[in-house]
C-alpha positions as CSV (number, residue, x, y, z in Angstrom):
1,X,34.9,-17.2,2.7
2,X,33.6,-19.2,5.5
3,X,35.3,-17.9,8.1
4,X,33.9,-16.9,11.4
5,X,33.8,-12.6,11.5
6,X,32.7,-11.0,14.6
7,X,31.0,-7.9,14.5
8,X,33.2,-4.6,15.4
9,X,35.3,-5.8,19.1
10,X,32.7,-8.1,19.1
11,X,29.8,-5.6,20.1
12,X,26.2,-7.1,20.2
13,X,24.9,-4.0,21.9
14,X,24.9,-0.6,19.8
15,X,22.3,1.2,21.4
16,X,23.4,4.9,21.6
17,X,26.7,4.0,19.2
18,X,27.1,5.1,15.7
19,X,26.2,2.4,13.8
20,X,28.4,3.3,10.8
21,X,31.2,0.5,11.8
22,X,28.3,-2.0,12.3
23,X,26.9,-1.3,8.7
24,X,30.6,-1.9,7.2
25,X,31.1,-5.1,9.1
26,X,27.2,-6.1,7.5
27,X,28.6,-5.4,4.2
28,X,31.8,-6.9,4.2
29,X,30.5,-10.6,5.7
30,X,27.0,-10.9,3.9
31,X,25.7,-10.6,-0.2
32,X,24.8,-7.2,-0.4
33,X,23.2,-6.4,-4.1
34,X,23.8,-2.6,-4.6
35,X,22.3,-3.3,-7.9
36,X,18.8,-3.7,-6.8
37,X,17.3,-0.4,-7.1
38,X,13.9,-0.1,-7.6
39,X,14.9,2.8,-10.4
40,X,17.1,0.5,-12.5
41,X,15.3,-3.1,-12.1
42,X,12.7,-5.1,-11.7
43,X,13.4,-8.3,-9.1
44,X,12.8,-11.4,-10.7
45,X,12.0,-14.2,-9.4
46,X,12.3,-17.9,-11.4
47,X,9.4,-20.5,-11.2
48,X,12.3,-22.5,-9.7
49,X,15.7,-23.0,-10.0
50,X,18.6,-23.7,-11.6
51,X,20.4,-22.2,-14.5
52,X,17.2,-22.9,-17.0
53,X,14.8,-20.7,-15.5
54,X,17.3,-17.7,-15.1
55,X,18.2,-18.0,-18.7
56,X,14.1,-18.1,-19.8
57,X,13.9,-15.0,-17.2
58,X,16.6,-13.2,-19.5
59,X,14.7,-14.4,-22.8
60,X,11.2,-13.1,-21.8
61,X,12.8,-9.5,-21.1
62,X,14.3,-9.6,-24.4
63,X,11.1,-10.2,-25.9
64,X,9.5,-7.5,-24.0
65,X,12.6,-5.1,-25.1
66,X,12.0,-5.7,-28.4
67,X,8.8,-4.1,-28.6
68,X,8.7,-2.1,-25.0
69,X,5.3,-1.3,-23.6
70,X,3.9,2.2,-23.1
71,X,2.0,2.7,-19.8
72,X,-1.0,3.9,-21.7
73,X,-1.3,0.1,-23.2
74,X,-2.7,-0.5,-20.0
75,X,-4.8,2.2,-18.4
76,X,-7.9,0.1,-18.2
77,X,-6.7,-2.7,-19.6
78,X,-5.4,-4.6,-17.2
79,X,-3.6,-8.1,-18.0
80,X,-5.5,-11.1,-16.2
81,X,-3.2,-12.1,-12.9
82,X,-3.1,-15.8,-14.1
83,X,-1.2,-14.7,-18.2
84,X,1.5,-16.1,-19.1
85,X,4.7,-14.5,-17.4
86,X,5.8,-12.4,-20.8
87,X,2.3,-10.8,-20.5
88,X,2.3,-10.0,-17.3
89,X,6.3,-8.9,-17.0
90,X,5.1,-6.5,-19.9
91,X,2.5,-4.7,-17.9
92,X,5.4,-5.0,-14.7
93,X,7.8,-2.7,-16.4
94,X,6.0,-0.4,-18.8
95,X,7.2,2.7,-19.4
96,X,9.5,2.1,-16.1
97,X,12.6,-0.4,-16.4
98,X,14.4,-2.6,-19.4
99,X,16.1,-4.6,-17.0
100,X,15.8,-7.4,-14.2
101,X,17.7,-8.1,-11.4
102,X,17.0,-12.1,-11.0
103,X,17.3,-14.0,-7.9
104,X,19.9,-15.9,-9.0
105,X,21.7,-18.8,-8.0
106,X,24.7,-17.2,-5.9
107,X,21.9,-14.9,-3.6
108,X,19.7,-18.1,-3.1
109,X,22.8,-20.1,-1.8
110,X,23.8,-16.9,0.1
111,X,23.8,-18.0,4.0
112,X,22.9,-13.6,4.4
113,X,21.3,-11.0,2.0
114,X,22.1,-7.9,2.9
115,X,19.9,-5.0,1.8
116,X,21.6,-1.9,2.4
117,X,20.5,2.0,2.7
118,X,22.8,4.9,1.9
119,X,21.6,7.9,0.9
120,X,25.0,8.9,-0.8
121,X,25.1,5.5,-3.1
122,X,21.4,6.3,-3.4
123,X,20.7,2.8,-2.8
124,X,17.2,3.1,-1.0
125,X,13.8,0.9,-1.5
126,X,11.5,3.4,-1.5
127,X,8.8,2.0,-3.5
128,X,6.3,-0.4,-2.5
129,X,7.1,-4.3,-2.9
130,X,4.4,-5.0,-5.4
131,X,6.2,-2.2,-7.7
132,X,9.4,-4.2,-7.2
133,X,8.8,-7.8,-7.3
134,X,8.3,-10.0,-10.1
135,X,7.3,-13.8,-9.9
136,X,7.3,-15.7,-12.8
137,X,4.8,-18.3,-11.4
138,X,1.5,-15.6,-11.4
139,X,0.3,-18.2,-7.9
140,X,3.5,-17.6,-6.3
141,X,2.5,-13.6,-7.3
142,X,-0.8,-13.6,-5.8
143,X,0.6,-15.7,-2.6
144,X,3.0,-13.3,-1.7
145,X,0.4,-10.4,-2.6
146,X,-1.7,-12.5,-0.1
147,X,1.0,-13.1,2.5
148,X,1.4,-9.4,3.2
149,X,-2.2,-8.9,3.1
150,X,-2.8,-11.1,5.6
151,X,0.0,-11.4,7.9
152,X,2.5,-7.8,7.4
153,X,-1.1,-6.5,9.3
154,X,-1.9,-4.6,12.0
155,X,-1.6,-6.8,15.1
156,X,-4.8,-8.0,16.2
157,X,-4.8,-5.4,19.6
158,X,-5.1,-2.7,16.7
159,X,-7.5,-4.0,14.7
160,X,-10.4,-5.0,18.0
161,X,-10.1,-1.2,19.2
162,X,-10.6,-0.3,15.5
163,X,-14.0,-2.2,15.1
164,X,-15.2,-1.3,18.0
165,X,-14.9,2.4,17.1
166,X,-16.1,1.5,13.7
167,X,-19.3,0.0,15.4
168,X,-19.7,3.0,17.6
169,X,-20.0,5.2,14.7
170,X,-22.3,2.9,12.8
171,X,-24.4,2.6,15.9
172,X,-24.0,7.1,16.0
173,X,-25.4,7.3,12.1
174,X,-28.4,4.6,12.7
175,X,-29.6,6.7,15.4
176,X,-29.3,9.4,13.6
177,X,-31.4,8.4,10.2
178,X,-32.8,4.9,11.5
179,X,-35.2,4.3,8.3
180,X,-32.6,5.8,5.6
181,X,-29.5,4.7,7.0
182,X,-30.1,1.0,8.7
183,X,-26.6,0.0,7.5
184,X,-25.1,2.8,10.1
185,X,-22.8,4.0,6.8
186,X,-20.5,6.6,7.7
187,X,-17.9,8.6,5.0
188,X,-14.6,9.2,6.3
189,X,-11.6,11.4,5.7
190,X,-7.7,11.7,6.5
191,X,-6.8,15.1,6.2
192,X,-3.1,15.6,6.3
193,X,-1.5,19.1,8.1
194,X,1.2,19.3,10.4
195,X,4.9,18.8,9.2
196,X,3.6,17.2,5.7
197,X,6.4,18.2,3.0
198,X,4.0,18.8,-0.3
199,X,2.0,22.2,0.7
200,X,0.5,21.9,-2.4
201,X,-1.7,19.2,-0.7
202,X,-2.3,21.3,2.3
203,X,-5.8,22.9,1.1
204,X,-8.6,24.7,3.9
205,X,-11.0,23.3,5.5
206,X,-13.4,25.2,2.9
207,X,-11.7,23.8,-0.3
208,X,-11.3,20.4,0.7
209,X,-15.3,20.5,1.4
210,X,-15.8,22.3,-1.8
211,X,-13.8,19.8,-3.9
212,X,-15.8,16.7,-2.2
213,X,-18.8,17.6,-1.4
214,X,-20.8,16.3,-4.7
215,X,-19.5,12.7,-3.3
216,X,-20.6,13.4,0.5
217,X,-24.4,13.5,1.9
218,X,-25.5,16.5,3.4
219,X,-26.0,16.3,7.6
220,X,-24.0,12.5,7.1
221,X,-21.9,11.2,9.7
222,X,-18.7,12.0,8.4
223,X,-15.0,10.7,10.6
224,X,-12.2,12.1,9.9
225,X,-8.7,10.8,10.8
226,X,-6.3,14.0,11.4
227,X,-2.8,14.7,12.8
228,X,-4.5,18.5,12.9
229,X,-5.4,19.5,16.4
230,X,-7.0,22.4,16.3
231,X,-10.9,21.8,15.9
232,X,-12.4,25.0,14.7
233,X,-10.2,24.3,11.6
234,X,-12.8,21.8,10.4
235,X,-15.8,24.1,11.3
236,X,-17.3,23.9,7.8
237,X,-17.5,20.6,7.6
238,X,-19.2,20.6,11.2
239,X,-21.9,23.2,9.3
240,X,-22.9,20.5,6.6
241,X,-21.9,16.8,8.6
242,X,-22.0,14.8,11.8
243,X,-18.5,15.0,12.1
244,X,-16.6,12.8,14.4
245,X,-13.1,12.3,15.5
246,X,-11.1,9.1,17.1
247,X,-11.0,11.4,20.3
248,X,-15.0,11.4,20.7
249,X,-14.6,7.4,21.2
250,X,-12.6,7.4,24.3
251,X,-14.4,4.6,26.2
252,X,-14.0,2.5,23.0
253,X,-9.8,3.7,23.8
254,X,-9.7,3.0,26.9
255,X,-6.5,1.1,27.9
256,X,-5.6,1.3,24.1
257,X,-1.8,2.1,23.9
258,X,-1.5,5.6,22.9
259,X,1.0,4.7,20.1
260,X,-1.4,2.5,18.2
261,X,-4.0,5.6,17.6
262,X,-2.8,6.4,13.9
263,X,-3.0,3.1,13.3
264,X,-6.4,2.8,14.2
265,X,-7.2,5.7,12.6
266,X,-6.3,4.2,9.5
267,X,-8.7,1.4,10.2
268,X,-11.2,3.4,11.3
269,X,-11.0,5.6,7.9
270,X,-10.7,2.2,5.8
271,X,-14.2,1.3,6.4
272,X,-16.1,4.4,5.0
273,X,-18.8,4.1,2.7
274,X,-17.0,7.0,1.0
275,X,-13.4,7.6,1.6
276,X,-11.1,11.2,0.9
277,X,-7.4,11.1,1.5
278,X,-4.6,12.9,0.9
279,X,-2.4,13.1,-2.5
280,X,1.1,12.2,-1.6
281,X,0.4,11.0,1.8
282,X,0.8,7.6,2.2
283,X,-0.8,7.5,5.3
284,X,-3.9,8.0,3.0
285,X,-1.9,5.3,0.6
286,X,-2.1,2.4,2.9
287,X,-6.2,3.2,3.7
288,X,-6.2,3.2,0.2
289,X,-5.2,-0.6,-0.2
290,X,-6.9,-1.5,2.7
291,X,-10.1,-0.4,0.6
292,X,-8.6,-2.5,-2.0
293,X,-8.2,-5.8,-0.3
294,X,-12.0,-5.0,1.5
295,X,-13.4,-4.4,-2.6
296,X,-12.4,-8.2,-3.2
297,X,-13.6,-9.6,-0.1
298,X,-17.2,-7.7,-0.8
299,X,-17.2,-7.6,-4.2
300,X,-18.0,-4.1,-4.9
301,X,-18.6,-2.2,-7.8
302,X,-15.5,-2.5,-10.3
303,X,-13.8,-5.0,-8.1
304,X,-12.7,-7.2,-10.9
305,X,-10.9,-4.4,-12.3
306,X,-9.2,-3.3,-9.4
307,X,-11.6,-0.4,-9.2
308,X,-12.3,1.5,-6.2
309,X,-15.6,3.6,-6.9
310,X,-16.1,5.5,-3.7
311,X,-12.5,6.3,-3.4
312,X,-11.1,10.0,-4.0
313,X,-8.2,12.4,-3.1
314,X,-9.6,15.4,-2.0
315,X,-7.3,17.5,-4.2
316,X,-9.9,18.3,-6.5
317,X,-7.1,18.2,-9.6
318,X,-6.8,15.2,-11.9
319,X,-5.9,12.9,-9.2
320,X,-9.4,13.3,-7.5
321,X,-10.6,9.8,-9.4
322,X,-7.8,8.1,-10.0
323,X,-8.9,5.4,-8.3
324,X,-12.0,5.2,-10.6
325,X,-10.2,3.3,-13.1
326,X,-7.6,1.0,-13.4
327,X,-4.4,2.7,-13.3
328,X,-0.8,0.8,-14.1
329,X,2.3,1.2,-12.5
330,X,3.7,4.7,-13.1
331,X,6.5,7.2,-10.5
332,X,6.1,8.5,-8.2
333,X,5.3,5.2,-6.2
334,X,4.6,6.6,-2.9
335,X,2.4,8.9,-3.9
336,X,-0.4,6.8,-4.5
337,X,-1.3,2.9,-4.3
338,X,-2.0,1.0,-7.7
339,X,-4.5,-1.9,-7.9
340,X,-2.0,-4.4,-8.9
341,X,-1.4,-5.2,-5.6
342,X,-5.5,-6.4,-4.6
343,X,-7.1,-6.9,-8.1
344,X,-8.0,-10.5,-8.5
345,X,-5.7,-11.2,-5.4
346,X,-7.6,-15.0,-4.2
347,X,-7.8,-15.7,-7.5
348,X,-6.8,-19.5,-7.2
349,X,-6.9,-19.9,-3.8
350,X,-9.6,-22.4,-4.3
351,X,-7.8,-25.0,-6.2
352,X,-5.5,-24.5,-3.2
353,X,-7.9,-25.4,-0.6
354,X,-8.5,-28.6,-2.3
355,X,-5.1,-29.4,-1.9
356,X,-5.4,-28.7,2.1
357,X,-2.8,-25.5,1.5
């Protein structure tokens, strides 16, 4: 309305207070799209505005309605980042959603957009952005794809303690094998225990070697990132690898914030020659799309395709090598990560450069 609305008797501290009244008052002065559920629709975003664009948004959805896309259209068949929008929207909700929810122009006038979370309205964005944006410019696409690469990162604190454990352990496997191994390559794990809700991902020690070892080389230096504290747990991989932990690198730590360890060991576990995580986890997840974004930098086997060759779940079912080919957007999101969000990413980032952007 324009009207000044001050928050619940005009509280800016609610440390310690329900926050209930605070989330009503959010609600009542801001847009707040309870439509945008990553289950129903697909964000859209026009090439710009004005009424135009959300009316050739509509008309490309249409289209795709008309003859909706299976997933299994694009299982190794990815569409090139730089189609045409219809093209690309067709890959964006296959098999998933026949609607959009377009950034229109009433949210981008908005002053506030409120996202809200209630579990009883099951209004919740758990998915991951790249699953629930779409950009019908494919630069603006890869720019945002970019942006969170490069700047939603670790801060850079993080990442120095990180590479100068992933050093220490490349210095540990020259040593070790100083004519085969010059590179100092090391394989790396996370193996998930503690409080993690899917037990069927909770295997032994034993059976996650069994189901990876064919990928692993025997007496390697092999780091595993763990929330499990109890050593002797891992004692047959210490009978086959040079197995080190982010606790055998304390002068490397030292000073390091406690809190930031996970983080690291994410890193850490991102620069394997070979990497193992866990199904479900996504802990693992986020290692995996590090991996992702590295494969394009480095141009690795596959990397064209979004495909992650030394990559595996250490579930030994079908999802051991998914990441061995290109996989398309399917639920459960969180389970895994999906190549859309680093295949190709700088593709066009040159023309951009010679435009001083």
């Amino acid at each position: 309305t324009g009207d000044v609305a001050f928050p619940p008797n005009n509280r800016t501290n609610w440390d310690g207070i329900d926050p209930k009244p605070l989330k009503e008052y959010l609600r009542d002065v801001t847009l707040t799209p309870l439509n945008w559920t990553p289950g129903s629709c697909l964000v859209a975003f026009p090439s710009d505005d004005g009424p135009q664009h959300f009316s050739e948004l509509d008309e490309m959805m249409k289209e795709v309605n008309a003859n909706f896309p299976r997933v299994q259209e694009f299982v190794n068949k990815p569409v090139p980042v730089n189609a045409p929008a219809t093209e690309r929207l067709r890959e964006a909700v296959a098999g998933r959603v026949k609607e959009l929810c377009v950034y229109d122009e009433k949210m981008q006038e908005a002053p506030v957009v409120h996202f809200m979370c209630d579990s009883k309205m099951r209004v919740r964005f758990l998915t991951h952005f790249y699953a629930f944006l779409f950009f019908e410019s494919w630069e603006q696409d890869l720019f945002t794809k970019r942006f969170v690469r490069d700047h939603l990162r670790y801060a850079d604190e993080i990442q120095c303690a990180a590479a100068r454990v992933v050093a220490a352990i490349r210095d540990r496997a020259r040593r070790r094998d100083p004519t085969g191994n010059s590179n100092g390559d090391f394989d790396s794990f996370h193996i998930r225990k503690g409080d993690f809700q899917y037990k069927s991902a909770w295997l032994e020690a034993d059976q996650i070697y069994e189901n990876s070892k064919d990928e692993l080389q025997e007496n390697a230096t092999v780091f595993v990132a763990t929330d499990h504290k109890e050593k002797p747990f891992f004692k047959t991989f210490a009978d086959h690898c040079d197995l080190v932990f982010l606790s055998d690198f304390k002068e490397e730590l030292k000073d390091v914030n406690t809190n930031y360890l996970g983080m690291i060991d994410q890193l850490v576990a991102s620069r394997g020659r070979v990497f193992f995580g866990c199904f479900h986890s996504t802990f693992s997840g986020f290692i995996f799309r590090m991996r992702g974004y590295h494969s394009q930098k480095e141009k690795v086997e596959g990397w064209d395709q979004g495909i992650l060759p030394k990559s595996y779940y250490y579930s030994g079912k079908h999802e051991k090598s998914i990441y061995q080919s290109y996989g398309p957007l399917r639920t459960p999101y969180y389970s895994r990560e999906f190549p859309i969000s680093w295949r190709d990413i700088d593709k066009g980032i040159e023309e951009l450069s010679a435009f001083g952007v």
